[in-house]
C-alpha positions in Angstrom: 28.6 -19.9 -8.9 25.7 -19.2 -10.7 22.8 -16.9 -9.3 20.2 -19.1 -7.4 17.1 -17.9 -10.0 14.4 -18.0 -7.6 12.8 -15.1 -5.4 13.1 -16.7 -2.1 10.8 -14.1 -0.2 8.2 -14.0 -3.1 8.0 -18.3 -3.2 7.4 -17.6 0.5 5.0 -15.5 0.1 3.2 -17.2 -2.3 3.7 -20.9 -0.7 0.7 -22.5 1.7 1.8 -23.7 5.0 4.3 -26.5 5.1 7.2 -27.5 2.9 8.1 -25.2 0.0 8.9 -27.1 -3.5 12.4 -26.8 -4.6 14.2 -27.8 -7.9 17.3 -29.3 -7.4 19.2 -26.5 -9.0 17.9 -24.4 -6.3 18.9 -27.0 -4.0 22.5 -26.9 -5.4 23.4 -23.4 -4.7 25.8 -23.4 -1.7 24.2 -20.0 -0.3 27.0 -19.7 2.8 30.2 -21.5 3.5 31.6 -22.5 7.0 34.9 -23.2 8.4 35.8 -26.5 10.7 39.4 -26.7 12.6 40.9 -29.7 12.1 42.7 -29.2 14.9 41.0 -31.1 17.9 42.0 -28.8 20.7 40.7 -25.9 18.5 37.7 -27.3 18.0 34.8 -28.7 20.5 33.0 -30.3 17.1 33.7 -32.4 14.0 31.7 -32.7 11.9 32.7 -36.0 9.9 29.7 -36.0 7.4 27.1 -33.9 6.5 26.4 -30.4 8.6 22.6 -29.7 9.4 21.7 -26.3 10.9 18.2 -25.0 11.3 17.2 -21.1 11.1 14.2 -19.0 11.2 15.7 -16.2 9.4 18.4 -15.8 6.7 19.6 -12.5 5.3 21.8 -14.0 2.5 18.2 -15.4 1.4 16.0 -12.3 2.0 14.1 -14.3 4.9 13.4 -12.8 8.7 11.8 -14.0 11.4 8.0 -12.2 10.5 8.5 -14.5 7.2 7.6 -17.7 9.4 9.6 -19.6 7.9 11.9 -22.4 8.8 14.8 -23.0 6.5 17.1 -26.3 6.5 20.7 -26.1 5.5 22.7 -28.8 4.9 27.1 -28.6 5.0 28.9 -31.0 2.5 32.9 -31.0 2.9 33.8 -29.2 -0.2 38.0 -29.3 0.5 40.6 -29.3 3.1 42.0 -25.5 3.3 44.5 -23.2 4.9 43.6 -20.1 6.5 46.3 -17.4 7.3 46.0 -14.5 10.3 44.8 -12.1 7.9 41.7 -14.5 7.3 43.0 -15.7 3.6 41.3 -19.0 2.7 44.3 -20.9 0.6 43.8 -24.4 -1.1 47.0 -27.3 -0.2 48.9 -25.9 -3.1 49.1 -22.1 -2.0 49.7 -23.3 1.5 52.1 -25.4 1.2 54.1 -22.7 -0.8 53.5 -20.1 1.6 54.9 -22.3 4.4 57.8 -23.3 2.3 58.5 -19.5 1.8 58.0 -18.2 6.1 59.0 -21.9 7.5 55.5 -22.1 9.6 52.6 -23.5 9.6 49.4 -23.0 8.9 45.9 -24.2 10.6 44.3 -26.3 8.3 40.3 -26.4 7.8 37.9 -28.2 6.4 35.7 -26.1 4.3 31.5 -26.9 4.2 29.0 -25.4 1.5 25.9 -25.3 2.7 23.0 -25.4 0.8 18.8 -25.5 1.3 18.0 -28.6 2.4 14.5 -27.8 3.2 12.1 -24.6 3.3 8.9 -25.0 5.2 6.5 -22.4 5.7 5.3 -21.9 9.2 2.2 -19.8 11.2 4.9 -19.0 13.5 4.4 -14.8 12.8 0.4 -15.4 12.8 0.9 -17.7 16.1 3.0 -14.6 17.7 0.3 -12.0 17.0 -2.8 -13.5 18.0 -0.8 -14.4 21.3 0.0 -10.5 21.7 -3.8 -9.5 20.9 -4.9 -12.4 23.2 -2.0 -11.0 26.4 -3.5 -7.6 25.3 -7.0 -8.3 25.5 -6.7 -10.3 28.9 -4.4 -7.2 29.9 -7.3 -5.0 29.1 -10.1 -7.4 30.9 -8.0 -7.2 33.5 -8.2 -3.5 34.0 -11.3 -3.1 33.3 -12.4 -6.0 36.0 -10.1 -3.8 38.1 -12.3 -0.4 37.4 -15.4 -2.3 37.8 -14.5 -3.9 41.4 -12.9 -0.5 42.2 -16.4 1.2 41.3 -18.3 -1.2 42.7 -16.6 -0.6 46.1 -17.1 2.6 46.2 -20.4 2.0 45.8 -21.1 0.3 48.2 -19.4 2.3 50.5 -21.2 5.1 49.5 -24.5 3.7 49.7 -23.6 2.0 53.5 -22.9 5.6 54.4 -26.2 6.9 52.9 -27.5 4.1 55.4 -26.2 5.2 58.5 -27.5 8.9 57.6 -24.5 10.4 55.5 -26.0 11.6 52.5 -23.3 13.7 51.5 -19.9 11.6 52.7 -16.5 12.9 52.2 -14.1 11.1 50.2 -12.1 10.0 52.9 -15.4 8.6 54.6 -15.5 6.7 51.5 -12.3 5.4 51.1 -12.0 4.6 54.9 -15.2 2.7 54.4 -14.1 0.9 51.5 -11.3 -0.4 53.3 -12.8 -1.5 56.3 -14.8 -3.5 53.9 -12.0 -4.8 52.3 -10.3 -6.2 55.7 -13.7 -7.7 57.0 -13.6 -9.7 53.1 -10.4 -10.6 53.9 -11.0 -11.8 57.3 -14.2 -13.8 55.8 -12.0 -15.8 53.6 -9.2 -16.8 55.5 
């Protein structure tokens, strides 16, 4: 198989948002192969035409999930094969020696290439950080909305002490006040 002659990562990088222009010698390459059981008590699928699976990230193409990128593969049955315990792939020929020679079986599979279908460039990574600086900004309103109400009660406090001739309250006059407040408030909206 011939190297796939394109910078995948780089294309991405240089690419606008949406689909990313192939030739159809890139499209060609079978990047990964699978293996199917034709066995239907093995299996819970079967897949009797083409195989479509759908990733954000791909390490055989250089591609992780800050790329923002959505890549397409399609599976096209290449060939029917036997697969020993050891995990050797062997086409009909080899297998059907190597049964002759122990007298069992083996498990037949049917073998998929898959190749890009489709690359398509996403704002998924800049989507993901604006929505962390936007939970960290209302995170950070919300403390300081906290800070503010907290200051602003003892405030208050303070200054309804100063009122009833406590110039000089102690903090537990404060707080004590602050949550007597805070009860009548309560009270008041229910």
């Amino acid at each position: 198989m011939t190297e796939l002659q394109i910078d995948i990562p780089k294309k991405v990088d240089e690419s606008d948002l949406g689909e990313i222009p192939l030739t159809n010698e890139q499209r060609e390459r079978i990047i990964f192969r699978k293996y199917e059981s034709t066995n239907k008590m093995v299996t819970d699928t079967i897949h009797e035409g083409d195989w479509h699976i759908q990733v954000t990230a791909d390490a055989r193409l250089g591609l992780g999930e800050e790329d923002g990128v959505i890549i397409d593969f399609i599976g096209r049955p290449i060939s029917l094969v036997a697969m020993t315990n050891r995990g050797e792939i062997l086409n009909e020929d080899e297998a059907e020696l190597r049964e002759e020679a122990s007298g069992g079986n083996l498990p037949r599979y049917r073998q998929f290439g898959f190749r890009i279908h489709k690359l398509t460039k996403t704002d998924g990574p800049e989507g993901r950080r604006m929505l962390s600086l936007s939970q960290d900004q209302k995170r950070k309103e919300g403390e300081n909305n906290l800070v503010d109400s907290i200051a602003s009660a003892f405030a208050q406090a303070t200054s309804s002490l100063n009122n009833q001739g406590q110039m000089d309250p102690h903090i537990t006059d404060i707080v004590d006040t602050v949550k007597a407040n805070n009860r009548t408030t309560n009270k008041k909206k229910k």
